[in-house]
PAMAR-408515 format. One line per field, with one value per residue (C-alpha): x, y, z; residue number from 1. Coordinates in pm, whole numbers. Each point is the difference from the previous one (the first is absolute). Example, Ala and Ser with C-alpha at 12.3 -4.5 7.8 and 13.67 -1.06 7.14 Angstrom:
# PAMAR-408515
X <- c(1230_137)
Y <- c(-450_344)
Z <- c(780_-66)
doti <- c(1_2)
# end
This chain:
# PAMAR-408515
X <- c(-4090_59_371_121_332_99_-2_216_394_118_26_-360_-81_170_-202_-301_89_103_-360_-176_-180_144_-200_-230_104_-293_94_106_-103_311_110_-74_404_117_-275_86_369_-133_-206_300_276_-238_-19_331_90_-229_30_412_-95_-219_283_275_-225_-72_388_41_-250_128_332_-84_-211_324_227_-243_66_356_179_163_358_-19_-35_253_64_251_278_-9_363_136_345_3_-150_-189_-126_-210_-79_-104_-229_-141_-129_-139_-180_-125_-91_-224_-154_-29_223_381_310_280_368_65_298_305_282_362_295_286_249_-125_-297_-252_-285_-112_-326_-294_-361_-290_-255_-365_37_-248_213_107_-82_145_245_-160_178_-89_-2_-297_-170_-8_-59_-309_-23_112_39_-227_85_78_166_-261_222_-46_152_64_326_315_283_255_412_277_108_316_-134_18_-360_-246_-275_-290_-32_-361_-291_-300_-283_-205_-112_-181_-98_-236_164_6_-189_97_-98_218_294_196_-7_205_312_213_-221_52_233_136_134_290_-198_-306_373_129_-371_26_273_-107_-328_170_209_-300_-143_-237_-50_45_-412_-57_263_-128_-405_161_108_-276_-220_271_-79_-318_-73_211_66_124_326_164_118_-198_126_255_204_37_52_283_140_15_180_225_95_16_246_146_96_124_247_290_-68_-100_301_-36_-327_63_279_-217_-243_251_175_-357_-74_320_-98_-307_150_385_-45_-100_227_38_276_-18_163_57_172_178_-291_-181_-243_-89_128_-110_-132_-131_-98_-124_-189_63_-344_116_322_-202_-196_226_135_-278_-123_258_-8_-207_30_-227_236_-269_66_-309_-74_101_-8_101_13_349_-225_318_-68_-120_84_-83_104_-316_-24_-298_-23_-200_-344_79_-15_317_210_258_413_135_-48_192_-49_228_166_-69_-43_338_234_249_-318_-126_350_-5_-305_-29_394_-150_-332_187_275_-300_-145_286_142_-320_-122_-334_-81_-233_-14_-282_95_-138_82_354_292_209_-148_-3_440_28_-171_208_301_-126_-220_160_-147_-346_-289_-118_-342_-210_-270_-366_-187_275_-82_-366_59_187_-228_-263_199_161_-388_-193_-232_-55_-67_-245_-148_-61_-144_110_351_111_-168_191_331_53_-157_328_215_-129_-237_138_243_52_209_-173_-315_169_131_-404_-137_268_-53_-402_13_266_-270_-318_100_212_304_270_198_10_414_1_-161_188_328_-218_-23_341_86_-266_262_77_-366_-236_-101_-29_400_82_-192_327_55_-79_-191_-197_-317_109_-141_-339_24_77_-282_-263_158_92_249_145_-372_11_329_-100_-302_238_319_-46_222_-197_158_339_246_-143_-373_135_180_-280_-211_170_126_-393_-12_281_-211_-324_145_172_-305_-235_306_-77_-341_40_215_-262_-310_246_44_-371_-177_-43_-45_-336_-10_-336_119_293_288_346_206_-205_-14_370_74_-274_279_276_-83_-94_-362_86_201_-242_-255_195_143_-388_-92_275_-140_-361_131_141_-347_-16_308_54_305_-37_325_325_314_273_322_244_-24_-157_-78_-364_-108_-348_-217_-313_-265_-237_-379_-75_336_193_363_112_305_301_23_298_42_279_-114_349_-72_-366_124_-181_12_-268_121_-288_326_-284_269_222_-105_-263_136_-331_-75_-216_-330_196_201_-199_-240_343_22_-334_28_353_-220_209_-257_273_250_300_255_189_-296_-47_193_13_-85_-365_-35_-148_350_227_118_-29_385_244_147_226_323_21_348_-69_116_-314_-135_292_262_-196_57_-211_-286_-2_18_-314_-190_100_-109_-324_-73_66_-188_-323_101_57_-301_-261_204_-52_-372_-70_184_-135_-358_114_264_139_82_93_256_89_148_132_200_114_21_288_159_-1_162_270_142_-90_226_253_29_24_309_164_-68_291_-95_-10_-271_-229_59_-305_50_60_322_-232_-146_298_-67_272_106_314_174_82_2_-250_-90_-205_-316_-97_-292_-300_272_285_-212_-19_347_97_267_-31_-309_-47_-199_-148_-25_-152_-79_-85_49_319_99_293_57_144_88_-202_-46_-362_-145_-85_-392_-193)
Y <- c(-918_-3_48_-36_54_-333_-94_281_80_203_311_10_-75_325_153_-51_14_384_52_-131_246_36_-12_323_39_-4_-212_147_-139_-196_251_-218_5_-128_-254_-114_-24_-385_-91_97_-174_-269_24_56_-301_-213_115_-49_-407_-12_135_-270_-221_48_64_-358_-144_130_-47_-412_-3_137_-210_-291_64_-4_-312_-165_-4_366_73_73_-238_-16_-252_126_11_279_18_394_283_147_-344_-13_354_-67_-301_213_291_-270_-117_401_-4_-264_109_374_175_186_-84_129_-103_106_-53_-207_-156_27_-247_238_-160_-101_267_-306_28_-249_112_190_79_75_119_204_342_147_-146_238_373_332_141_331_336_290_183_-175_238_316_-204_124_-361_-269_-349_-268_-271_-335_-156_-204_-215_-316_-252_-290_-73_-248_-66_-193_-106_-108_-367_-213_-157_324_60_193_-158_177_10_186_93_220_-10_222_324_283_223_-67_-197_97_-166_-208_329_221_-199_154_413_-235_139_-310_-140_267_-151_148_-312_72_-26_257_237_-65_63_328_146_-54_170_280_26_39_312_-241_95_-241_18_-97_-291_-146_10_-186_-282_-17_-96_-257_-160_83_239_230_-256_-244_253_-70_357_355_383_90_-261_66_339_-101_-247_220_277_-227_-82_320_117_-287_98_344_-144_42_371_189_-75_-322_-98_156_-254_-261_68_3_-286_-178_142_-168_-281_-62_249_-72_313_270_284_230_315_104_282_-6_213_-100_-19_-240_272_-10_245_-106_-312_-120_-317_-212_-329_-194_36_422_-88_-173_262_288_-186_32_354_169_245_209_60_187_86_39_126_108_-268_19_-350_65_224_152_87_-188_53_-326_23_-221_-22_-23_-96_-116_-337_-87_26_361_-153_162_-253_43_-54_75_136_173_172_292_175_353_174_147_-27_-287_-182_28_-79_-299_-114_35_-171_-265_-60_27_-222_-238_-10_-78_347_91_333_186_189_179_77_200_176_211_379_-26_145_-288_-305_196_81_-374_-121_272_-176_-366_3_270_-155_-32_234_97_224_70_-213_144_-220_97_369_-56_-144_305_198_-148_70_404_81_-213_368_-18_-343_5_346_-98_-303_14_95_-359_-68_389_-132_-290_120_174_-266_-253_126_213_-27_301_266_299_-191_-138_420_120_-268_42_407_-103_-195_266_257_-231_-49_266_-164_212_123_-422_-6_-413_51_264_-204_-335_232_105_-356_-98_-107_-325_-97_89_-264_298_29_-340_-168_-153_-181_-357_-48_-262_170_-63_345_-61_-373_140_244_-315_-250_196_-219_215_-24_-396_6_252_-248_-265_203_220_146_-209_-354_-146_-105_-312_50_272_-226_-250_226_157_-367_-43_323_-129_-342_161_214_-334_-156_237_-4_-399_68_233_-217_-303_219_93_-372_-67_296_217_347_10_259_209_-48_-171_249_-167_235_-102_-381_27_188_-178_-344_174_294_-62_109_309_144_-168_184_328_-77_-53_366_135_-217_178_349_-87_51_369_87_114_74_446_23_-185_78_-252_156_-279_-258_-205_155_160_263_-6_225_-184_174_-145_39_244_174_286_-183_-151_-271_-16_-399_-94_-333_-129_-285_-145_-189_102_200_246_278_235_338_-137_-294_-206_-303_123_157_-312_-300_-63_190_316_74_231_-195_-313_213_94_-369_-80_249_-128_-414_-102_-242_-119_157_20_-208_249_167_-328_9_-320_127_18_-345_-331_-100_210_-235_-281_-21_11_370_179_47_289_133_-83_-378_-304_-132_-267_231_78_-276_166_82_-370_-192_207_-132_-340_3_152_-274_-293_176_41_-433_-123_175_-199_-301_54_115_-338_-219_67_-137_-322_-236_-166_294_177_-334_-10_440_-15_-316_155_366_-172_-163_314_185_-175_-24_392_18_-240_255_309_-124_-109_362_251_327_230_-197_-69_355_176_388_222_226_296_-3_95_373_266_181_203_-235_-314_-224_-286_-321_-287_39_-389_-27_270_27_140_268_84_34_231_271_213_130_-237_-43_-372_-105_-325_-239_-331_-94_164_328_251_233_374_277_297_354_47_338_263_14_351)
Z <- c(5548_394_91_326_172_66_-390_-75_1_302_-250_-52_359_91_-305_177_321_-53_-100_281_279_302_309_88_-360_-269_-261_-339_-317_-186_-278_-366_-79_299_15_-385_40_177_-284_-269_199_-15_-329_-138_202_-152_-342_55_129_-337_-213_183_-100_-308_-76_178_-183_-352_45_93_-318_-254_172_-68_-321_7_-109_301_-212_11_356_221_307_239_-99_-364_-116_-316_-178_25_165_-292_-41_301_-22_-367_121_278_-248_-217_286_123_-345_15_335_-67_173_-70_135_108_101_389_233_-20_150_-174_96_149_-165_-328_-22_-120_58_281_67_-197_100_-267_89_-79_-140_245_332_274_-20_-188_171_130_-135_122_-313_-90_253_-208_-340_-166_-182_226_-151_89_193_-96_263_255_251_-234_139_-322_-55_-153_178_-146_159_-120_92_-52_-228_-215_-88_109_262_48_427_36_-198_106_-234_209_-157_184_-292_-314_-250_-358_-273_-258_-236_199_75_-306_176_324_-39_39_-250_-297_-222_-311_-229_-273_-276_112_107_-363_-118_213_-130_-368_64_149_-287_-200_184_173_393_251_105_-389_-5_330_-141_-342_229_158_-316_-76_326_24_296_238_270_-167_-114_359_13_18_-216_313_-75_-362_68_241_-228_-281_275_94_-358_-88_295_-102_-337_124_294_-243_-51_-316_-205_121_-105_-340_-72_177_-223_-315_95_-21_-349_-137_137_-207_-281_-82_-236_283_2_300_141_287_196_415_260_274_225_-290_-103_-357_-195_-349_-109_-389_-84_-322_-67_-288_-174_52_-156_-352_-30_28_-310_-189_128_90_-240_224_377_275_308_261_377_97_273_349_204_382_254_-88_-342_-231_-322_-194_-329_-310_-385_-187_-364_-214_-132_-397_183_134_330_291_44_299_-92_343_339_213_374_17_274_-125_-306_-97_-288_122_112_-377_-164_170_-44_-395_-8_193_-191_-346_106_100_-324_-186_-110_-216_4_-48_-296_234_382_137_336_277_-35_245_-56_216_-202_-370_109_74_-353_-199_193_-72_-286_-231_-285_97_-49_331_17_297_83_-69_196_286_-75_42_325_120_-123_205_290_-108_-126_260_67_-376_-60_330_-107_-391_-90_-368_105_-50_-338_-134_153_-98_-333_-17_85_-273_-263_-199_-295_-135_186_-96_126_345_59_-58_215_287_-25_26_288_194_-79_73_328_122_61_-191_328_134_13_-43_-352_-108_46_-142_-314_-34_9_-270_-282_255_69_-251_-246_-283_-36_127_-287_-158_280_31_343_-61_89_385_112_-130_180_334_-50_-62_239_257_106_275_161_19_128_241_123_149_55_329_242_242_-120_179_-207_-49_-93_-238_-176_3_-170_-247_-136_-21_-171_-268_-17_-78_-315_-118_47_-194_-304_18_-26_-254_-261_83_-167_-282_-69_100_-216_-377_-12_-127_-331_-109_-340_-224_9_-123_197_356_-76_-82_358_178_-46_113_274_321_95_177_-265_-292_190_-52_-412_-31_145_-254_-310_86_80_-380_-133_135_-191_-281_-278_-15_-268_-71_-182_-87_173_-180_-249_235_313_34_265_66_221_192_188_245_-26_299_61_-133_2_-299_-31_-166_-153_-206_-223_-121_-296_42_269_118_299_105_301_158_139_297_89_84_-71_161_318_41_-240_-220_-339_46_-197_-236_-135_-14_-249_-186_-24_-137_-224_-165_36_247_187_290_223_-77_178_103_214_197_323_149_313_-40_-150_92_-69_219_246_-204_-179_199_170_-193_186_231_-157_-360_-8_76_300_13_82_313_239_273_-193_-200_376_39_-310_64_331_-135_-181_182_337_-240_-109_309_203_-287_61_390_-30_-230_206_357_-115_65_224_-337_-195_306_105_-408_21_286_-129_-278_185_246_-329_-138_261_32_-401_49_292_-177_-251_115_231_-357_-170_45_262_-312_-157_306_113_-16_134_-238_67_-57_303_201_128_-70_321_38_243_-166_298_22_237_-71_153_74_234_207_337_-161_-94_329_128_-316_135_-300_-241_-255_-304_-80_-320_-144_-286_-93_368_78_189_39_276_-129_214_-38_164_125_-122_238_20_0)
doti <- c(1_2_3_4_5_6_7_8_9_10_11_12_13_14_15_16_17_18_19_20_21_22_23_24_25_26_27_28_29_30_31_32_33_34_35_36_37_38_39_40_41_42_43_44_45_46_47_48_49_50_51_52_53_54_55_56_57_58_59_60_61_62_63_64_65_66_67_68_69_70_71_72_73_74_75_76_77_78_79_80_81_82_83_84_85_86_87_88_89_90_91_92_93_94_95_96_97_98_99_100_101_102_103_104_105_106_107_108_109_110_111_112_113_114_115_116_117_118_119_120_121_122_123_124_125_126_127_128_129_130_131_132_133_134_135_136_137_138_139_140_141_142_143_144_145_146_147_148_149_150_151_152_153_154_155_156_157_158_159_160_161_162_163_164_165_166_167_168_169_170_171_172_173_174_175_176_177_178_179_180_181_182_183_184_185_186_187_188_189_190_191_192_193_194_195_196_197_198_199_200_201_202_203_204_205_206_207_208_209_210_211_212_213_214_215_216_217_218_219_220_221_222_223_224_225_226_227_228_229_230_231_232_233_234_235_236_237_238_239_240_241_242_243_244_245_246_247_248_249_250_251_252_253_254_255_256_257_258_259_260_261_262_263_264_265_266_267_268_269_270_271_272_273_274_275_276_277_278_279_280_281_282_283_284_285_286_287_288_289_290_291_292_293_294_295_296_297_298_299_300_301_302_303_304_305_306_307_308_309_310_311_312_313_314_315_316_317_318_319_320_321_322_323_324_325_326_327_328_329_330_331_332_333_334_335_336_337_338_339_340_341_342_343_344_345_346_347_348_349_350_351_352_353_354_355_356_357_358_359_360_361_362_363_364_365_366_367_368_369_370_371_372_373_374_375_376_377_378_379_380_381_382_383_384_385_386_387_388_389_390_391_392_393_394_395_396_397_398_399_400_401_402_403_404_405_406_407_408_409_410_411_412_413_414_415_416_417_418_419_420_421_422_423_424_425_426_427_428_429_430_431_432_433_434_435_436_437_438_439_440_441_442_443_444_445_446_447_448_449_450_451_452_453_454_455_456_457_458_459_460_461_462_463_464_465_466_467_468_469_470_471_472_473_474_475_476_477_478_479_480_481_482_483_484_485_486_487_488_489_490_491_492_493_494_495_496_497_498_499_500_501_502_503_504_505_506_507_508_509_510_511_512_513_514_515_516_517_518_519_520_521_522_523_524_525_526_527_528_529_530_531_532_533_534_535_536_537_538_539_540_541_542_543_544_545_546_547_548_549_550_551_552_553_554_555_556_557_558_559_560_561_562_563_564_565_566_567_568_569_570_571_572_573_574_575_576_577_578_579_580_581_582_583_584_585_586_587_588_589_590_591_592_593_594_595_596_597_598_599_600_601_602_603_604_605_606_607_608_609_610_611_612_613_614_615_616_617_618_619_620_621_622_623_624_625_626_627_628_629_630_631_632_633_634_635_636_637_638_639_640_641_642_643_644_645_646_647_648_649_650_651_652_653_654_655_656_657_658_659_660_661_662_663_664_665_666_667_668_669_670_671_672_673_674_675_676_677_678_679_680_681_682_683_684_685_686_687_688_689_690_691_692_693_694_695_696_697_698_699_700_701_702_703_704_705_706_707_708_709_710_711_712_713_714_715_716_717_718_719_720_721_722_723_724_725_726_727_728_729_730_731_732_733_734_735_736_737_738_739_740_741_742_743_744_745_746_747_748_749_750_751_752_753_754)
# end
């Protein structure tokens, strides 16, 4: 294509120009870059008249389709200004492009607002910053000079009148596919927030819960918001939470649990500055179950949850299905011997005054001082699944080095029955490995009389150690509760955590109810325990009634009138047992103290048993515990009296029961409009006589808190503690103490941390 000067712009003339010869000059060829920079500016300036008009041209063709009530025209008259502003977005929305609220004009007097512009979000130009000269990743630019815009005045009238509208866009428009990534378009609706925060809840990221509501409305665009702004929303709610500070949150948090829970327990300990010293709380369902398995408690402090590494402690018990069941938490402060004293006051005030038989502890000196102080009368061992866990951290060489270490170890921490044969396999494994100068065992050793199951056998511990070993509880605890959780996810997750172990109890009584041991043959003894153990510990009675059939009677001699000693030996091993019967009353006792180290009748003495016809256990050898039954009367009072004399702990059972009636009644009745309109009915009726009588009952009967829970400190002095703020504006240390939805403030000395 010919080009000549006149048909071009003066900048190209002088392009050329430049390159033409001068006279007695020979002419020089045009170099190819100069020569194309015609062509391109050519180009460019058509292709920018095509793309103008094909902007024009698609922009007329959406607003074609735009109903003529929803497009702004001049005259148009709103109540408010986030009514216009709302109309306008509705509108961008439609078209395809984002909006954004611009300048305005404020009455001096009144600060109204008497004049507001909307207008495109890609008008004028970013401000230019001279930083953005060394950045090595520069945002793009989304800003084009657009020129579309709302302006809207105030009149006398009072309303809003919309004085000009430009329609005109100069940039490409987005499609009716892409009009949900606009950002004045992304809207996050209540119920997808509510949604949001109940996934999270759940452990489900925000990427996850956006792709589930997706499928519900079948594809990604149609969700009107993109991942960022979930993640933002759940940020914000998160910060949210955490505005109040730490000690803040935790009684925002406990204040909620009462709420839904009139039962929840919780003490709490702050400073002057509100920093938590030590906190413990309980949950009704924590509080029932203590009842019925108390009788053996797990003090565990091996987790860590934030960056300060608190300790996070738990008491652990184990319910009829040798599952861990949880009685309390508590988030300490440190690890010293007022921390402790308090802490075991505090739970054992919670649960009514009721001791443990048994507490299993960690091997320290500060928390075994403050359970000789509390719990005199309690038999307190160390833990063994606590000492395997140290051990994996004082022989980590060994247990990295050896492969069968672990196996040997904890060989010697549960097998073994006999002393003499505990001291040869111990002496074994020091040799086999070459670990007889390692200090940490040499004091573990010294200690053995507190840990070993060999000379703690007449002991009840309800098997606990073994549980830990199989669950691993600490490990699933571990999976949700990091250091790197706020306050707020943390306790998210571990309330999870506690729902998930009540859930897999539910599941567990449902198959009891649902299924029969199945029985290779007819033995009386198995079908008799088959109806009233659990499965776990059927499956365990059953071991014992076959290891029965590798004993045998060696001798006996009658040692009264009616006590027998016999001696039983097991096919395969060099130890004999001592069995003694008593034909009085069918007792009987095996110098193993399988009964009464674990709670179920040992192979020993079961073939004692069979030997004297006695096809059924004795009554006396049935611990409720481990029965179907053991929740199913009501819980024995927790200082000797019934369940009656605990107010506290009977509000909890009642409100047990009618949560468990009135969520059925709720679930039935939201199927349809005339059951719903028929509960509801009654649901107000009902509310009302409620309310009618609890204002005629006298404060000591509708009081719920049980004086137990009031902490002991050495100064006397308390305050009402009656909402979050007050909390705040405390002058002295105080310790916080609730139940059944009231609180008491009590002053208390903070304990010097290490």
């Amino acid at each position: 294509m010919e080009v000549g000067p006149h048909s071009m712009p003066d900048g190209d003339k002088h392009c050329i120009a430049n390159n033409l010869p001068k006279e007695n000059e020979p002419a020089e060829p045009i170099e190819l870059d100069k020569g194309k920079c015609i062509a391109d500016d050519l180009s460019r300036l058509e292709d920018q008249q095509s793309l103008d008009t094909i902007i024009k041209e698609k922009l007329k063709e959406r607003c074609a389709l735009i109903p003529e009530e929803l497009t702004p025209k001049v005259g148009m008259v709103f109540k408010t200004e986030e009514e216009a502003y709302d109309f306008y977005n509705v509108y961008a929305g439609k078209v395809g492009f984002s909006t954004r609220k611009s300048n305005r004009n404020l009455c001096p007097i009144t600060g109204v607002v008497k004049f507001r512009r909307f207008c495109c979000s890609k008008e004028g130009k970013r401000t230019e910053d001279k930083r953005r000269i060394n950045a090595k990743h520069r945002r793009p630019e989304t800003r084009c000079g657009c020129m579309a815009e709302l302006k809207i005045s105030l009149r006398e009238d009072g309303f809003f009148h919309v004085v000009s509208f430009n329609e005109t866009h100069n940039h490409i428009i987005a499609t009716p596919d892409k009009v949900h990534m606009l950002r004045s378009q992304r809207k996050l609706f209540e119920a997808q927030a509510t949604q949001t925060k109940m996934t999270n809840k759940s452990g489900i990221t925000s990427k996850a819960s956006r792709e589930l509501m997706s499928e519900n409305v079948c594809g990604h665009e149609n969700v009107e918001f993109i991942s960022s702004d979930l993640k933002n929303y759940l940020h914000s709610y998160r910060s949210g939470n955490m505005e109040k500070g730490e000690a803040g949150g935790f009684l925002q948090y406990f204040q909620d649990m009462q709420s839904k829970d009139p039962s929840f327990v919780y003490a709490i300990q702050l400073d002057q500055a509100e920093l938590i010293t030590n906190l413990f709380w309980a949950d009704a369902q924590m509080i029932i179950d203590y009842g019925h398995f108390g009788d053996v408690v797990l003090f565990d402090t091996t987790y860590r949850t934030n960056n300060e590494h608190r300790p996070f402690a738990l008491f652990v018990g184990v319910n009829s299905y040798k599952q861990s069941i949880v009685f309390g938490v508590a988030m300490l402060y440190d690890e010293t011997p007022n921390t402790f004293e308090w802490l075991f006051k505090t739970f054992i005030k919670t649960m009514g005054g009721k001791k443990p038989k048994t507490i299993l502890i960690d091997d320290d000196a500060a928390m075994v001082n403050a359970i000789n102080l509390v719990l005199p009368e309690s038999h307190h061992q160390l833990c063994v699944w606590h000492i395997f866990q140290n051990a994996r951290k004082h022989l980590s060489d060994v247990f990295e080095k050896f492969k069968t270490f672990s196996k040997d170890f904890g060989s010697c921490l549960y097998d073994y029955e006999d002393v003499s044969e505990f001291e040869n396999a111990w002496e074994n494994m020091i040799n086999k490995y070459n670990i007889q100068d390692n200090d940490w065992l040499q004091k573990l050793y010294s200690k053995r009389h507190r840990w070993d199951l060999v000379f703690g056998r007449e002991t009840f511990c309800a098997d606990i150690s073994t549980t830990q070993r199989n669950e691993s509880m600490s490990n699933r605890l571990k999976k949700y509760l990091q250091i790197k959780y706020d306050l707020s996810e943390f306790l998210q997750h571990f309330e999870r955590v506690i729902a998930e172990k009540r859930y897999e109890e539910l599941k567990a009584e449902f198959a009891t109810t649902q299924n029969i041991p199945t029985l290779i043959m007819q033995v009386d003894i198995l079908n008799f325990a088959s109806q009233i153990y659990t499965p776990p510990i059927f499956s365990m009675f059953y071991n014992e009634v076959w290891q029965q059939l590798n004993c045998s009677i060696e001798e006996d001699h009658v040692v009264t009138g009616t006590m027998t000693e016999y001696v039983v030996s097991v096919s395969g091993k060099n130890h004999q047992h001592k069995v003694a019967f008593d034909s009085v009353d069918d007792s009987v006792s095996c110098s193993c103290k399988k009964f009464e180290h674990v709670g179920i009748l040992c192979g020993h003495a079961l073939k004692v048993l069979d030997y004297r016809r006695i096809k059924t256990i004795p009554s006396r050898y049935i611990l409720k515990r481990w029965t179907i039954d053991a929740k199913v009367t009501a819980v024995e009072a927790f200082c000797g009296s019934t369940i009656l004399s605990d107010r506290s702990l009977m509000a909890t059972l009642r409100y047990k029961e009618m949560y468990r009636l009135f969520i059925q009644i709720a679930n039935k009745a939201a199927l349809a409009e005339d059951t719903y309109k028929v509960v509801m009915e009654i649901a107000e009726k009902l509310l009302k006589e409620v309310t009618g009588c609890l204002k005629h009952m006298t404060f000591d009967q509708s009081f719920v808190a049980s004086e137990g829970m009031e902490v002991e400190t050495n100064d006397t002095t308390s305050l009402p503690c009656k909402d979050l703020d007050h909390i705040n504006d405390a002058s002295s240390n105080n310790v916080i103490s609730a139940e059944g939805g009231t609180s008491n403030v009590h002053s208390l000395k903070r304990p010097s941390r290490n």
